[in-house]
SEFINU-583678 format. One record per residue (C-alpha): residue in three letters; x, y, z. Coordinates in pm, whole numbers, plus 32768, in hexadecimal, padded with zeros to 4 digits. Layout:
REM SEFINU-583678
<rec r="ALA" u="X" v="Y" w="Z"/>
...
END
This chain:
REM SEFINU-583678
<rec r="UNK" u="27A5" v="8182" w="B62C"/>
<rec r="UNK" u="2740" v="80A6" w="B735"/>
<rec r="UNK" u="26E3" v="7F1D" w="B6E6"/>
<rec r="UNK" u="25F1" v="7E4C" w="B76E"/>
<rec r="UNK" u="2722" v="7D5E" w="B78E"/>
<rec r="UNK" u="27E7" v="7E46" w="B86C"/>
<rec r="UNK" u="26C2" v="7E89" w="B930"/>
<rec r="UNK" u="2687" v="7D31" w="B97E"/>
<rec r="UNK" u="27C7" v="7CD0" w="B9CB"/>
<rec r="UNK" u="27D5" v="7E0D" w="BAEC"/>
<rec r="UNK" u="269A" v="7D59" w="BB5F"/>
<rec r="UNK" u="2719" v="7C27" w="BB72"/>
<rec r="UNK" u="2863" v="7C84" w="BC28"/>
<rec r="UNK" u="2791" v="7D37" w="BD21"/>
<rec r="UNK" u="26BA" v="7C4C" w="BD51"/>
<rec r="UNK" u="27EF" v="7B78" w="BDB4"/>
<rec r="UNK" u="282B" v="7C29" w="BEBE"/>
<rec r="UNK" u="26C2" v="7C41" w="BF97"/>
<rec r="UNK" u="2737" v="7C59" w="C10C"/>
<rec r="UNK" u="286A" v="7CEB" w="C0D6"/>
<rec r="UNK" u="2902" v="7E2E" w="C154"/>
<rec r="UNK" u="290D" v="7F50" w="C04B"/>
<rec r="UNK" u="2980" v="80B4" w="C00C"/>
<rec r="UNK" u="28C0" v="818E" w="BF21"/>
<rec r="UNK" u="292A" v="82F5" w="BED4"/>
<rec r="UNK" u="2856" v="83C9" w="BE10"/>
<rec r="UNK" u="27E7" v="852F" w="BDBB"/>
<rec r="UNK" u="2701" v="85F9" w="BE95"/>
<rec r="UNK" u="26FB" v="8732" w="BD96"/>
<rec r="UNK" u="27BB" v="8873" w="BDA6"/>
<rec r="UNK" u="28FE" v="880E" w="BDE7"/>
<rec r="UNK" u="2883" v="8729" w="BF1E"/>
<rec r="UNK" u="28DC" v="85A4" w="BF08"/>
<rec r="UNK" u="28A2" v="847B" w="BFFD"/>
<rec r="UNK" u="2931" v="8355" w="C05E"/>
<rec r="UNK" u="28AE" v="8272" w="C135"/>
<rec r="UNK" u="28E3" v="80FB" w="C1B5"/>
<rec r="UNK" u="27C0" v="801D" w="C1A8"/>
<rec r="UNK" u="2738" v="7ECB" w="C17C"/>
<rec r="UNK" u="26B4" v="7E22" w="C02C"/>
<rec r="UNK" u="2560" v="7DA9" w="C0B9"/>
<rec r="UNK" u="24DD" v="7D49" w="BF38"/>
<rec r="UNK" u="24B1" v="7D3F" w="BDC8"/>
<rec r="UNK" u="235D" v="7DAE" w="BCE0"/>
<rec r="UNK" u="2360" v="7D8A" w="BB90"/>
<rec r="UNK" u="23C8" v="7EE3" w="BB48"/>
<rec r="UNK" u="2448" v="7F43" w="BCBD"/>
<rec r="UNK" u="24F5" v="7ECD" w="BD9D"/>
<rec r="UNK" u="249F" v="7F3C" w="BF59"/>
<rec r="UNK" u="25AD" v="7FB8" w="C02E"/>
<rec r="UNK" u="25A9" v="7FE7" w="C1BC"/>
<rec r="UNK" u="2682" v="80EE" w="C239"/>
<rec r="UNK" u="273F" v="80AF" w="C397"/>
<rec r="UNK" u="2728" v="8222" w="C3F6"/>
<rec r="UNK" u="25DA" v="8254" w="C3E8"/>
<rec r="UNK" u="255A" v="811A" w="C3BD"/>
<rec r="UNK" u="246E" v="815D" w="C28D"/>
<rec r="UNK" u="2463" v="80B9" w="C15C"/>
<rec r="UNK" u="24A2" v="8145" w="C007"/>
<rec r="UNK" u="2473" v="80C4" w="BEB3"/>
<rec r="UNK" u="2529" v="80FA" w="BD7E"/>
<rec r="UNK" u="2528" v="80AA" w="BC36"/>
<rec r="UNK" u="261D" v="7FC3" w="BB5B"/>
<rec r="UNK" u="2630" v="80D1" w="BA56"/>
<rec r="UNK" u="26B4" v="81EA" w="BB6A"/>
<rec r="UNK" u="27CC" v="80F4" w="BBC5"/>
<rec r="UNK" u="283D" v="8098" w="BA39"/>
<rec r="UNK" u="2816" v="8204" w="B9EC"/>
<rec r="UNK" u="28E1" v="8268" w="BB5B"/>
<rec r="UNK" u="27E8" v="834E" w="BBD7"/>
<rec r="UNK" u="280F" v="826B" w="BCD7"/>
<rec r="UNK" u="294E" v="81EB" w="BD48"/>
<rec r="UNK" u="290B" v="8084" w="BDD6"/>
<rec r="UNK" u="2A5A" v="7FE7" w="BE91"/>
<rec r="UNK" u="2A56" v="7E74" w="BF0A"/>
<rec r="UNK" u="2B25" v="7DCC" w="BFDE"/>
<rec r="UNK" u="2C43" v="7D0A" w="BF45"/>
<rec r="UNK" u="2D8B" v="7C5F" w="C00A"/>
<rec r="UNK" u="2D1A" v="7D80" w="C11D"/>
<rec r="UNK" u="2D31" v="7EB8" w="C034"/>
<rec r="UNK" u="2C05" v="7F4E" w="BF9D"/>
<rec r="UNK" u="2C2E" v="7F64" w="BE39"/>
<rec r="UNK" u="2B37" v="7FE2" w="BD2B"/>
<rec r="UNK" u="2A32" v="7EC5" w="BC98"/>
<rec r="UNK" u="2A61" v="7F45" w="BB57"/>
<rec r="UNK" u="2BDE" v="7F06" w="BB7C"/>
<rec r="UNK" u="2BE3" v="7DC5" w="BC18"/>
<rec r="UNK" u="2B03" v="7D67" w="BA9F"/>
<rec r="UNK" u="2BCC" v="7E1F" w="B9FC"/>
<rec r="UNK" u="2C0E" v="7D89" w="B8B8"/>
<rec r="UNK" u="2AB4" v="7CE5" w="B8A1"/>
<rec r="UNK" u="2A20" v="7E11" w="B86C"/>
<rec r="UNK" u="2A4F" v="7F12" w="B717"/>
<rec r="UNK" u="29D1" v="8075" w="B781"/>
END
């Protein structure tokens, strides 16, 4: 079951982190997958806005797609990019 609590603390960690460089991986259905580098641009109350370097679109995404990993979200930490919901890791009860 997800909590409100869990949600708000992936919100808050994102939001953390406007500006930076990302990674997101996610599902694109039957068997295809994506991952692509990007920038966090902003937060919404339920979503948060993503600009892609390759194409230079944005993309939005909920918080609930990254606690649930449909969508993978890496951040940069000490150089590496390392899952957000690792880096909270035991802040969080899933």
């Amino acid at each position: 079951m997800i909590e409100k609590s869990n949600i708000s603390e992936v919100m808050k960690n994102i939001q953390e982190r406007v500006g930076e460089k990302v990674v997101l991986r996610g599902s694109l259905g039957r068997n295809k997958t994506f991952e692509r580098e990007g920038t966090l641009l902003n937060t919404y109350p339920n979503l948060f806005l993503v600009k892609m370097d390759d194409n230079n679109r944005n993309y939005t995404y909920t918080y609930t797609e990254v606690l649930t990993r449909t969508v993978e979200l890496d951040v940069n930490v000490d150089g590496n990019f390392n899952s957000i919901l690792d880096e909270m890791n035991p802040k969080i009860n899933l």
